[in-house]
TORKOL-4160 file (C-alpha; in steps of 0.2 Angstrom, whole numbers, padded with zeros to 4 digits, m for minus):
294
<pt num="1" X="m0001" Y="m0771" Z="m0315"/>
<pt num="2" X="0008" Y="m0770" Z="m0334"/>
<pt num="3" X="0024" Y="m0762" Z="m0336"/>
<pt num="4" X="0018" Y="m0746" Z="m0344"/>
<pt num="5" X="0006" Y="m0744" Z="m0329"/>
<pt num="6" X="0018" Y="m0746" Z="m0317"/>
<pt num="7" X="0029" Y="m0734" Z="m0327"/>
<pt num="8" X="0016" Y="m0720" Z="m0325"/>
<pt num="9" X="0013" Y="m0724" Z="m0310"/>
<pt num="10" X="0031" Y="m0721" Z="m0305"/>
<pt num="11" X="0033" Y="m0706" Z="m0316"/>
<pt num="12" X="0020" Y="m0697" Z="m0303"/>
<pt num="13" X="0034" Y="m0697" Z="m0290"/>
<pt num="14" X="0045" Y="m0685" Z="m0296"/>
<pt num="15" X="0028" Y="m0673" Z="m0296"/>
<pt num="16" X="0023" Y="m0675" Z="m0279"/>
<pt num="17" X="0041" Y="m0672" Z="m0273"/>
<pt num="18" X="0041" Y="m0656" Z="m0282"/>
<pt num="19" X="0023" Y="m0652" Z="m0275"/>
<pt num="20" X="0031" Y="m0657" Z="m0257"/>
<pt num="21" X="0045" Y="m0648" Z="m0261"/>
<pt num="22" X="0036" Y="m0631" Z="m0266"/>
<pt num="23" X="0026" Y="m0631" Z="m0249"/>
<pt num="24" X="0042" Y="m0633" Z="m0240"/>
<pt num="25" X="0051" Y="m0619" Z="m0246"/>
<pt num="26" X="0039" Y="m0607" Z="m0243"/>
<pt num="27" X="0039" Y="m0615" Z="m0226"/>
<pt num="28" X="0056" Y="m0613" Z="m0225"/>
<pt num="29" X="0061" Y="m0598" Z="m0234"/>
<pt num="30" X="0046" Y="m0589" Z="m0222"/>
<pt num="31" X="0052" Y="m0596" Z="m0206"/>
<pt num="32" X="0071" Y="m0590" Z="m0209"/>
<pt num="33" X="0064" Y="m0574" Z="m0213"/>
<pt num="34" X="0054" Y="m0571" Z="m0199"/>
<pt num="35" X="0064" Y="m0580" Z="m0188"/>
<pt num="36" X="0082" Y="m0572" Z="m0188"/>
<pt num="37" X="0089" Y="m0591" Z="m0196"/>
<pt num="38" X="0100" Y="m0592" Z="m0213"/>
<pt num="39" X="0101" Y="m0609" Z="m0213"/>
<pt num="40" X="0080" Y="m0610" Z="m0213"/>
<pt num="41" X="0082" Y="m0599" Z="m0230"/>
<pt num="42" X="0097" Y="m0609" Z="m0237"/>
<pt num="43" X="0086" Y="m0624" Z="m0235"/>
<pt num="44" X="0072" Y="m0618" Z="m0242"/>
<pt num="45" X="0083" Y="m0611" Z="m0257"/>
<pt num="46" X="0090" Y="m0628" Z="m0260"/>
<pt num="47" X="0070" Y="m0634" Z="m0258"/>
<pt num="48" X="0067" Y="m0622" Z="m0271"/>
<pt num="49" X="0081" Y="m0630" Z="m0284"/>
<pt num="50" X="0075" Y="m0648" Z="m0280"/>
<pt num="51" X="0058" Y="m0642" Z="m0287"/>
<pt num="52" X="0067" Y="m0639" Z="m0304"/>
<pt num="53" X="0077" Y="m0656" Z="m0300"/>
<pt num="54" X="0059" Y="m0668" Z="m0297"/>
<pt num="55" X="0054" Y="m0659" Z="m0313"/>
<pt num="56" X="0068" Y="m0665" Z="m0325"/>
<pt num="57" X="0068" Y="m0684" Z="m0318"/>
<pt num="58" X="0050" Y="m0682" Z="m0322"/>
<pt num="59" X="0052" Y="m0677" Z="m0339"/>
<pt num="60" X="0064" Y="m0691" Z="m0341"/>
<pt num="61" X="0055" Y="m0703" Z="m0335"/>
<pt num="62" X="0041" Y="m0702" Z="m0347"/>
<pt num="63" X="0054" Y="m0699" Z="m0361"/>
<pt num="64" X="0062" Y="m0717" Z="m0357"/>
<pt num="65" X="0045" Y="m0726" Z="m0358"/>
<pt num="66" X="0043" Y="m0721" Z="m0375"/>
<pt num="67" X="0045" Y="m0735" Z="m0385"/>
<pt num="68" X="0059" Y="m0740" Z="m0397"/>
<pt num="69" X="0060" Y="m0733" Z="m0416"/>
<pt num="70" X="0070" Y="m0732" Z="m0430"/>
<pt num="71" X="0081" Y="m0720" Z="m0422"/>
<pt num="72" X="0081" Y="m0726" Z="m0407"/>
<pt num="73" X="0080" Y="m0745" Z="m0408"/>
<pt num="74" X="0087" Y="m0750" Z="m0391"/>
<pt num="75" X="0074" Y="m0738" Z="m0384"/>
<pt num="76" X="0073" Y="m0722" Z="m0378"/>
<pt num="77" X="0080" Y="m0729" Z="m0358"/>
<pt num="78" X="0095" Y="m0717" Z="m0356"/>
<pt num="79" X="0085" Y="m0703" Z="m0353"/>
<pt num="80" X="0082" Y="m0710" Z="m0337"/>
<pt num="81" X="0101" Y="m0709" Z="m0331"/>
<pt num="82" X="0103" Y="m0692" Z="m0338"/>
<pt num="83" X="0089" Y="m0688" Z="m0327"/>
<pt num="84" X="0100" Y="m0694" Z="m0315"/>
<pt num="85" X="0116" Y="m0688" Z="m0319"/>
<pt num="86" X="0108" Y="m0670" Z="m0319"/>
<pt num="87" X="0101" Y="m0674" Z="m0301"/>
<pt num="88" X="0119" Y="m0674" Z="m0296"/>
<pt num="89" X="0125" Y="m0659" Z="m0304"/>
<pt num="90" X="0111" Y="m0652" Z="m0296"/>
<pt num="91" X="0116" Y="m0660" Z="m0279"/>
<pt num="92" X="0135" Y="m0650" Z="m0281"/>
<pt num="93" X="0125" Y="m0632" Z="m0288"/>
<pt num="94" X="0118" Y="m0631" Z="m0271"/>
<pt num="95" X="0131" Y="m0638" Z="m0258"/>
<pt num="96" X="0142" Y="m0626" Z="m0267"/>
<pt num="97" X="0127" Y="m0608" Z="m0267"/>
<pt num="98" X="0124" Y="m0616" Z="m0248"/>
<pt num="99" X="0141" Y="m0614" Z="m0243"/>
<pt num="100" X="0146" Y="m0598" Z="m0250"/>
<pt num="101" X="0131" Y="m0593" Z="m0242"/>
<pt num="102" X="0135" Y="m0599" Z="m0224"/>
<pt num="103" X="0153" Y="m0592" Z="m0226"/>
<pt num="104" X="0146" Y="m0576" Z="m0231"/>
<pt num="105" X="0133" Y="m0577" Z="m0215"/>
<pt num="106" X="0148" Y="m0582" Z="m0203"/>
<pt num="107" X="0156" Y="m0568" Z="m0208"/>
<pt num="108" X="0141" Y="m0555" Z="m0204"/>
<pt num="109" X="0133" Y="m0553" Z="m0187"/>
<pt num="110" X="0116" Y="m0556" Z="m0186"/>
<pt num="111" X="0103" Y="m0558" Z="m0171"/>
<pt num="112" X="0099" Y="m0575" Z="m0163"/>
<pt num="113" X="0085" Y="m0586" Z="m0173"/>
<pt num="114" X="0070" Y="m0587" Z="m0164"/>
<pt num="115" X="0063" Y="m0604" Z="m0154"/>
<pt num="116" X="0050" Y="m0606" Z="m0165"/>
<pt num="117" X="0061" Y="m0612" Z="m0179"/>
<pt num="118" X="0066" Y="m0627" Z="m0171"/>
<pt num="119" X="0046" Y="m0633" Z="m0173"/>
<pt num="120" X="0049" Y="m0630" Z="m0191"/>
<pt num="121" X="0064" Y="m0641" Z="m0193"/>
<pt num="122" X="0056" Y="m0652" Z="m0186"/>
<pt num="123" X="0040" Y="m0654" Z="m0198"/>
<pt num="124" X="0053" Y="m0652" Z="m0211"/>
<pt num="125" X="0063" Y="m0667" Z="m0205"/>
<pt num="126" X="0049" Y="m0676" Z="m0203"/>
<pt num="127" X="0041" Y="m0673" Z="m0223"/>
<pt num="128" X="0058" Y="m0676" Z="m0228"/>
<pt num="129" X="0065" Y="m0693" Z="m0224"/>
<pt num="130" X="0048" Y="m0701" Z="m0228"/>
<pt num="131" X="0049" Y="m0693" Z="m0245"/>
<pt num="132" X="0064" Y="m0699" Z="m0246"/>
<pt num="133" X="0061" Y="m0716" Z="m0241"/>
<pt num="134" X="0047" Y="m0718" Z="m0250"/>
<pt num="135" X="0053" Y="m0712" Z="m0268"/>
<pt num="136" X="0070" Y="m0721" Z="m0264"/>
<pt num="137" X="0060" Y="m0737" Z="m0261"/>
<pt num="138" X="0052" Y="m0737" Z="m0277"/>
<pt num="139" X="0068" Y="m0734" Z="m0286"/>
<pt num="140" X="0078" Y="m0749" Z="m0280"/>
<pt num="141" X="0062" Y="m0759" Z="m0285"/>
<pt num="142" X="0063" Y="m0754" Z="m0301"/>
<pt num="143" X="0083" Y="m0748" Z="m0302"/>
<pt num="144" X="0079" Y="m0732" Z="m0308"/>
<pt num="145" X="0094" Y="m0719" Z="m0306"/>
<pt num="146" X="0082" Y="m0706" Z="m0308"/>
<pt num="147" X="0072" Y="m0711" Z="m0295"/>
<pt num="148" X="0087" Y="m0713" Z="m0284"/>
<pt num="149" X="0093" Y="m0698" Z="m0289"/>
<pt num="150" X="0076" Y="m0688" Z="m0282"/>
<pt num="151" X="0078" Y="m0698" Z="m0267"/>
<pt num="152" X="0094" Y="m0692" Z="m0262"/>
<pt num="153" X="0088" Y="m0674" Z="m0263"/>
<pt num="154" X="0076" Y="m0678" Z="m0252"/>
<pt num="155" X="0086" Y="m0686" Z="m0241"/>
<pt num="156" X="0099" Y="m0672" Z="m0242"/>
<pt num="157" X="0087" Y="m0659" Z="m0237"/>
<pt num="158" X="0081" Y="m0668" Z="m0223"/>
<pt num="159" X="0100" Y="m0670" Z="m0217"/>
<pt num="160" X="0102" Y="m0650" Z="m0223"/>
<pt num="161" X="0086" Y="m0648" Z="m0208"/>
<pt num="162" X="0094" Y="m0660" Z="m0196"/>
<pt num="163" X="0110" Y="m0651" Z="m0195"/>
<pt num="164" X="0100" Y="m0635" Z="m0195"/>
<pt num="165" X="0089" Y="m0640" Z="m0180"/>
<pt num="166" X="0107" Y="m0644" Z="m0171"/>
<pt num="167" X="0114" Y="m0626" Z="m0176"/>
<pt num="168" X="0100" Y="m0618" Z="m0168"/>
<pt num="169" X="0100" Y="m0628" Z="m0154"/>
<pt num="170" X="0115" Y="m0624" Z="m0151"/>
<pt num="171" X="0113" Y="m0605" Z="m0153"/>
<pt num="172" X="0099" Y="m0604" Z="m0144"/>
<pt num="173" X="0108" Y="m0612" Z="m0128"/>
<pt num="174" X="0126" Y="m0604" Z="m0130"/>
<pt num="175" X="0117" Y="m0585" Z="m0132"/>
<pt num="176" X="0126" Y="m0570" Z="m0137"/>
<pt num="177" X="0142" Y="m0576" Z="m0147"/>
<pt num="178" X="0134" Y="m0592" Z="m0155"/>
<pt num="179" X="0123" Y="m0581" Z="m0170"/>
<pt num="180" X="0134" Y="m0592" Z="m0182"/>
<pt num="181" X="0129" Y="m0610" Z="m0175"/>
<pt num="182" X="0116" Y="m0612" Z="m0187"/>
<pt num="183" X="0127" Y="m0604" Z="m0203"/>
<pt num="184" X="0141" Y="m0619" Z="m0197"/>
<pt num="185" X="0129" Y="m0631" Z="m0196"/>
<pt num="186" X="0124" Y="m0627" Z="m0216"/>
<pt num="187" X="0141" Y="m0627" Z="m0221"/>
<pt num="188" X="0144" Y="m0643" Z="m0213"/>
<pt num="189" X="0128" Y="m0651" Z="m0221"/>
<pt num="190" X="0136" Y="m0647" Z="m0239"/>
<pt num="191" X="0151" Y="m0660" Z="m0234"/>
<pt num="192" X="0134" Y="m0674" Z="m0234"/>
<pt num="193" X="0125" Y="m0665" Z="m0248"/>
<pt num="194" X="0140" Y="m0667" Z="m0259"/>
<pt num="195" X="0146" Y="m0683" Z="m0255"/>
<pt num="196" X="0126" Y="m0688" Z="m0261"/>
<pt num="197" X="0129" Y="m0682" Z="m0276"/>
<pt num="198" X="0145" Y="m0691" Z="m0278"/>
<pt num="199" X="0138" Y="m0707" Z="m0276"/>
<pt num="200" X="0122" Y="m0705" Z="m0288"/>
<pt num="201" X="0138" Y="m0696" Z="m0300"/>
<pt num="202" X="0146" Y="m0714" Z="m0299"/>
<pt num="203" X="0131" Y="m0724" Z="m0302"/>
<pt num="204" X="0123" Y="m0714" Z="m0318"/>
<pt num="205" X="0140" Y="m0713" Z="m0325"/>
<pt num="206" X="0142" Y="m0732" Z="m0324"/>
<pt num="207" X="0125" Y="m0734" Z="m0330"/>
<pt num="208" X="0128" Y="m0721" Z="m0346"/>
<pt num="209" X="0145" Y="m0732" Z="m0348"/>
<pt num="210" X="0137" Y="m0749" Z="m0351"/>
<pt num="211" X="0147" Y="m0755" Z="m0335"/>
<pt num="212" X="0141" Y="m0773" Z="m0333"/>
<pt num="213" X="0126" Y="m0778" Z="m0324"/>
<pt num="214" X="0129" Y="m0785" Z="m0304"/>
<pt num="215" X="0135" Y="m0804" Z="m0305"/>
<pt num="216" X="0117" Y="m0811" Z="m0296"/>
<pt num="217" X="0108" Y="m0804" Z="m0311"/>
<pt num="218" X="0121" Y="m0813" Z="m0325"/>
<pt num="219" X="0119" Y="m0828" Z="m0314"/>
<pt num="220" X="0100" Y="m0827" Z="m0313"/>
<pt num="221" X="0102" Y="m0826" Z="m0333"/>
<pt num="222" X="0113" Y="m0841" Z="m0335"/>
<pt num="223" X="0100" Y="m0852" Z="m0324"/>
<pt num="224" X="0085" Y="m0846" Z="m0332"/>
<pt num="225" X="0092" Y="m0849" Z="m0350"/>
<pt num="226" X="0101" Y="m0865" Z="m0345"/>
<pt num="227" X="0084" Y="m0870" Z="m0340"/>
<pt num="228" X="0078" Y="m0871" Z="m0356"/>
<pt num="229" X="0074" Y="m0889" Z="m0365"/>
<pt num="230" X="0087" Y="m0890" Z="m0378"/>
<pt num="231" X="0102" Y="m0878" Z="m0372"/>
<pt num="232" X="0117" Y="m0888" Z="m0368"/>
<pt num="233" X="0129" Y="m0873" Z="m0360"/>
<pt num="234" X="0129" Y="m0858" Z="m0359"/>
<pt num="235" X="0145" Y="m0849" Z="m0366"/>
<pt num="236" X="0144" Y="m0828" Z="m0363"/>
<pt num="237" X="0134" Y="m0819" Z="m0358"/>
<pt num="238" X="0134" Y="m0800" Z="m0357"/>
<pt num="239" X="0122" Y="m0789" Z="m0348"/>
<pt num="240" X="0118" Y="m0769" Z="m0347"/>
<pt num="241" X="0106" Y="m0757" Z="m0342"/>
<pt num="242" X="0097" Y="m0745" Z="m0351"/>
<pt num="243" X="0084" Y="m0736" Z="m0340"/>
<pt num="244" X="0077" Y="m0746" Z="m0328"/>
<pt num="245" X="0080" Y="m0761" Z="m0341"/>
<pt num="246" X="0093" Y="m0774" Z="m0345"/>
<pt num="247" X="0097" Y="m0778" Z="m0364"/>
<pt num="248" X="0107" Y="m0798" Z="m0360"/>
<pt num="249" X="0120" Y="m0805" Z="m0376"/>
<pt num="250" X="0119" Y="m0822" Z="m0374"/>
<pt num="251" X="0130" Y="m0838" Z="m0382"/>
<pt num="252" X="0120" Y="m0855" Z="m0381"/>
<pt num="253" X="0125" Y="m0870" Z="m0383"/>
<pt num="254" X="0117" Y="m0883" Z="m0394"/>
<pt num="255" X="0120" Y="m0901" Z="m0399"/>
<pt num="256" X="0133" Y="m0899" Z="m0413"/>
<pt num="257" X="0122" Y="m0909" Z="m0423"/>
<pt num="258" X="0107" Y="m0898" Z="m0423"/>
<pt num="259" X="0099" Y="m0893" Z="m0438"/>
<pt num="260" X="0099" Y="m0872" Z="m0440"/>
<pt num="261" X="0079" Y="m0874" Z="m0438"/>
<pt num="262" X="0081" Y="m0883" Z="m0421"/>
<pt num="263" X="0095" Y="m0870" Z="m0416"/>
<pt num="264" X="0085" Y="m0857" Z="m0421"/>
<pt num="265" X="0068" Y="m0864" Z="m0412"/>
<pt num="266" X="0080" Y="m0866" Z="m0394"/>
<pt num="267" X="0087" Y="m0848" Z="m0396"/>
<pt num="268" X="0071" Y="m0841" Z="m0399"/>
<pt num="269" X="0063" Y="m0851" Z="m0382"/>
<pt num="270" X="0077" Y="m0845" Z="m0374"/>
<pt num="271" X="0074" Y="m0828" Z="m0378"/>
<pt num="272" X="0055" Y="m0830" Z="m0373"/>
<pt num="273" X="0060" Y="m0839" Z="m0357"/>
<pt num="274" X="0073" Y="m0823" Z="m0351"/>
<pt num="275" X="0061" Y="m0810" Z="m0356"/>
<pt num="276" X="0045" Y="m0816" Z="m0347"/>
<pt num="277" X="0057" Y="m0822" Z="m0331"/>
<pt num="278" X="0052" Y="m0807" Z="m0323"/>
<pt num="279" X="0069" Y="m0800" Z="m0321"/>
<pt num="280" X="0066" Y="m0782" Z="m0334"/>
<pt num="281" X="0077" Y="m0789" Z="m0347"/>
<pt num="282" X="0069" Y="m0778" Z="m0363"/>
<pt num="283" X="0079" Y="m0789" Z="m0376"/>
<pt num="284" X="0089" Y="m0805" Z="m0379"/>
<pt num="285" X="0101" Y="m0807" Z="m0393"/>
<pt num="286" X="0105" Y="m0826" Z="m0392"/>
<pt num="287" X="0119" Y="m0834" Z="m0403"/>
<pt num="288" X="0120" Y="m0851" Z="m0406"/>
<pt num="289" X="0135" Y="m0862" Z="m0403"/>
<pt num="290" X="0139" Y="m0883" Z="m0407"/>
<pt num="291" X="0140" Y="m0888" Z="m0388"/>
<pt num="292" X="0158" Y="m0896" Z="m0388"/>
<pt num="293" X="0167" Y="m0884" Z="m0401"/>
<pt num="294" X="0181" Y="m0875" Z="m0395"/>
């Protein structure tokens, strides 16, 4: 499969969570309804925002495989970590609605949930942490934030259930007096929900800050160029990520007695050599150094 397939491919995700994500919510929302449960319609309000969230890391997906222009000549890759980054904000947005919404619950006596929810939950759970697992698989393959991003919403939706499912157990069991369970076991699940969203914060923001690539790939670099017939050393080397690809600065060494043709034909190998190594490096910038010259 070529890259731009496999790109496509992978752009799909973010539209099937959102089609999952549509369902459940009127799951959801309908249950709490029915079913005397706030925490079921918080969840399926925060289902509801993730549609909205699998939409945008949609829409930046397919703006990062565009390719590179004049205006954009290191490509179009960012727009996959601020699909990220807004998959965060978005992550706060509802742990913050959700707990002023379980506050505002606690406060207010309401009837016990019915039984039947718990089956719900259930499903949810379920649907949920294999999307999650799913979506978040083919993100690390790739190391798209984006991707990540969408996972953890999954994820913290099927944690948002899971705590749900306890909240009504425990309401159904304790009786009259326990209403609230459910509403503390919301307000509990925002703690996870925003600590997701601090983590896939800190990642898009070291990806948007050029932060330097994980020490395996730069020494995966160096042996891959230092493989190359002709390359005496390797001096610097300097790696970041743009999207789900890696642009490398790399200083090779060279006899010192080389002619600028010959330096120029080993630079250009090396170049060749890192960007079909398989390791989505997008572009090489190679300079050439007299191998011995301080």
């Amino acid at each position: 499969m070529s890259g731009g397939e496999r790109q496509v491919s992978l752009s799909t995700l973010p539209l099937i969570g959102a089609a999952v994500n549509m369902a459940l919510a009127a799951v959801k929302i309908a249950g709490g309804w029915f079913g005397d449960s706030y925490v079921l319609i918080a969840d399926g309000i925060e289902s509801t925002a993730d549609v909205v969230t699998s939409l945008i890391v949609w829409a930046g997906m397919r703006v990062a495989d565009r390719p590179a222009d004049e205006r954009y000549p290191y490509g179009y890759g960012k727009a996959e970590t601020l699909a990220g980054l807004a998959s965060a904000l978005a992550l706060f947005a509802a742990a913050g609605t959700i707990a002023w919404q379980s506050i505002r619950e606690i406060r207010t006596p309401h009837n016990l949930p019915e039984r039947w929810t718990l089956v719900v939950l259930v499903l949810v759970i379920v649907v949920k942490f294999t999307a999650a697992w799913w979506i978040g698989r083919a993100g690390r393959k790739v190391g798209s934030t984006a991707l990540a991003g969408d996972a953890w919403h999954h994820g913290s939706d099927a944690l948002t259930s899971a705590a749900a499912l306890l909240g009504i157990g425990i309401a159904l069991v304790g009786g009259p007096g326990y209403e609230a369970a459910d509403d503390w076991a919301a307000l509990a699940a925002c703690l996870v929900i925003a600590y997701s969203g601090i983590t896939l914060l800190r990642l898009a923001l070291r990806d948007m800050l050029d932060a330097a690539a994980p020490d395996e790939f730069v020494d995966q670099v160096r042996r891959q160029a230092s493989a190359v017939p002709g390359v005496r050393g390797i001096d610097k080397c300097l790696v970041r990520k743009s999207g789900t690809s890696y642009y490398v600065d790399i200083h090779v060494q060279v006899d010192a007695d080389a002619t600028v043709r010959q330096g120029h034909d080993i630079g250009g190998r090396v170049r060749s050599a890192l960007r079909s190594a398989g390791l989505r490096i997008a572009d090489v910038l190679v300079h050439i150094e007299p191998h011995g010259h301080a």
